[in-house]
GULO-610043 format. One line per 3 residues: number of its first residue (from 0); their letters; for each residue z, x, y of N, C-alpha, C. Coordinates in steps of 0.001 Angstrom, whole numbers. Last residue first. Layout:
BEGIN
NUM	a	Z,X,Y,Z,X,Y,Z,X,Y; ... $
//
This chain:
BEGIN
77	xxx	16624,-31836,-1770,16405,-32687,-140,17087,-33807,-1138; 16540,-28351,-2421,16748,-29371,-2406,16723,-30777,-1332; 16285,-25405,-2004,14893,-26418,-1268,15307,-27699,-1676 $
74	xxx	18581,-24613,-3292,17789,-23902,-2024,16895,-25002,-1445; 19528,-26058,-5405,20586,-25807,-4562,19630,-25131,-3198; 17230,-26475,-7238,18181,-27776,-6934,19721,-26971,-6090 $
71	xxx	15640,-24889,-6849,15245,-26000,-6547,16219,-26986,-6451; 16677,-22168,-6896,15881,-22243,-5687,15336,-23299,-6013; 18431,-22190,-8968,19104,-21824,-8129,17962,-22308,-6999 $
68	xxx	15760,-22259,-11331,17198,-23060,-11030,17430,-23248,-9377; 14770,-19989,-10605,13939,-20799,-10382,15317,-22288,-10454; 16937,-18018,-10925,16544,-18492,-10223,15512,-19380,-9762 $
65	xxx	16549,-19002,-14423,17610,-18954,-13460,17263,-18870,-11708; 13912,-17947,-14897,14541,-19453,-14815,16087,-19430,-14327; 14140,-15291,-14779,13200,-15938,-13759,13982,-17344,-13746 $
62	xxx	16160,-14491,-16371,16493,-14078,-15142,15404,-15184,-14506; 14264,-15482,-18441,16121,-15330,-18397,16651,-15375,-16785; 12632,-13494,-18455,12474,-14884,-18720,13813,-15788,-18417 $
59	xxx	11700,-10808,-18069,12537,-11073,-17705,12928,-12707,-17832; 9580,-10744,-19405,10171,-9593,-20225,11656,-9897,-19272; 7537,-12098,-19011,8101,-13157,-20032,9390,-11956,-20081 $
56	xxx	5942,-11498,-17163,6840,-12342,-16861,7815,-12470,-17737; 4197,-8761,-16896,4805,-9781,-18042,6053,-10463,-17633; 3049,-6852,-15646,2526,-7626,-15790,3499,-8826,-16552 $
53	xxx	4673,-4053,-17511,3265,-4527,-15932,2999,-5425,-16524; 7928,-3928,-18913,6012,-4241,-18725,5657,-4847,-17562; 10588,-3856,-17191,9939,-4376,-17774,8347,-4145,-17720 $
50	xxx	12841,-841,-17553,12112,-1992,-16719,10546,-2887,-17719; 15953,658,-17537,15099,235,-18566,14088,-1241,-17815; 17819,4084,-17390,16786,2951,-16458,15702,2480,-17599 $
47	xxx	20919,4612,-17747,19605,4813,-18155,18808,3760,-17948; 22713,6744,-15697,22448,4983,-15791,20619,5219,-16511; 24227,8793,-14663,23668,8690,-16460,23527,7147,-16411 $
44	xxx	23429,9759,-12285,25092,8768,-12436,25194,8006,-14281; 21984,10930,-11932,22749,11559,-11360,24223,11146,-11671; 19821,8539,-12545,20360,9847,-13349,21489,10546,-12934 $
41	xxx	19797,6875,-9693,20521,6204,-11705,20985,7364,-12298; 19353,8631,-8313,20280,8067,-8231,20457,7654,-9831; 16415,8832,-9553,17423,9914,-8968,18932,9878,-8923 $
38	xxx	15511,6315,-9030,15455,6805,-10414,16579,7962,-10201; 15647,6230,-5592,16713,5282,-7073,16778,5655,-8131; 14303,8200,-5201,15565,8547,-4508,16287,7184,-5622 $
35	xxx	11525,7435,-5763,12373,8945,-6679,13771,8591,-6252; 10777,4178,-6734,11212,5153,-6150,11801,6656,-7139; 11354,1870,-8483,10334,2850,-8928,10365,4089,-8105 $
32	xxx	12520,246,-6842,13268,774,-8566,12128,1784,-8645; 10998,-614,-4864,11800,273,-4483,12485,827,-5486; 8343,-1217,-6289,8484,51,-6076,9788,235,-5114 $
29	xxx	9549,-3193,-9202,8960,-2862,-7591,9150,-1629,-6918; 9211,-3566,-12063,8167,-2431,-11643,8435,-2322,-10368; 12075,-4659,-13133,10904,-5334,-13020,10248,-3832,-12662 $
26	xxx	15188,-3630,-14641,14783,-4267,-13175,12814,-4622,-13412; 18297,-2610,-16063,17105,-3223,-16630,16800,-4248,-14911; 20351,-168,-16871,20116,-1018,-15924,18453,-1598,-15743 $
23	xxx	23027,623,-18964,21462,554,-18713,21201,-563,-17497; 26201,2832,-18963,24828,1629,-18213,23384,1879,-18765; 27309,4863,-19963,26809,4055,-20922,26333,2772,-19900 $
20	xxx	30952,3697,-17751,29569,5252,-18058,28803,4416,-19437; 31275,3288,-14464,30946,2827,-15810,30374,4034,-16336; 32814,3610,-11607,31497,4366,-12465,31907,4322,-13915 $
17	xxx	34404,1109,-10985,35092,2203,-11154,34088,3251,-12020; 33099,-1161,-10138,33157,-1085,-11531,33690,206,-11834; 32954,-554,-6802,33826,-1480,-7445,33596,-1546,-9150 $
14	xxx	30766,2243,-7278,32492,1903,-6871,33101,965,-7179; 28745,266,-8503,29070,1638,-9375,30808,1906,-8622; 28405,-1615,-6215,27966,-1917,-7833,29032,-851,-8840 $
11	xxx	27132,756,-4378,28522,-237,-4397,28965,-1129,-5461; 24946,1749,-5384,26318,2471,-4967,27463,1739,-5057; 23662,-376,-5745,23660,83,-6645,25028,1286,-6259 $
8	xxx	23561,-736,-2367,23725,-1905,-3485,24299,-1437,-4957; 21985,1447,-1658,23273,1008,-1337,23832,-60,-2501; 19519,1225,-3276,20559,2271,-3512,22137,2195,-3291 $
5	xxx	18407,-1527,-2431,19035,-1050,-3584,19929,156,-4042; 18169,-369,388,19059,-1069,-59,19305,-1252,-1451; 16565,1894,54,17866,2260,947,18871,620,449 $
2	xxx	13758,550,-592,14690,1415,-1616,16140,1820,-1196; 14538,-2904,357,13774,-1447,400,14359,-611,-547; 12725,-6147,343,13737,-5303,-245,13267,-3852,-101 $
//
């Protein structure tokens, strides 16, 4: 994943929801969210950026088991 695609992504996110205003947008540490040109982007568009602790699985727990779902009984299934 690069920072050019989350941006795109996050652009297109923000057009089809007609720019929401009052977002938080909650992502993990990878450095393409950690970038200047995404943090940049969020502000520019008052998306207040909320990411989880180094290190802590648990801060997305929700999200992990869900795809851990999705990637055993529909991805690697046999």
């Amino acid at each position: 994943m690069t920072r050019k695609l989350v941006c795109d992504a996050l652009m297109m996110a923000l057009w089809r929801s007609g720019f929401p205003s009052k977002v938080i947008f909650h992502s993990d540490r990878g450095r393409q969210y950690c970038s200047h040109d995404y943090q940049d982007l969020l502000k520019t568009h008052g998306i207040l950026s909320s990411m989880s602790r180094k290190g802590n699985c648990w801060d997305n727990s929700v999200v992990e088991s869900f795809f851990h779902t999705i990637k055993v009984e529909l991805i690697y299934a046999e």
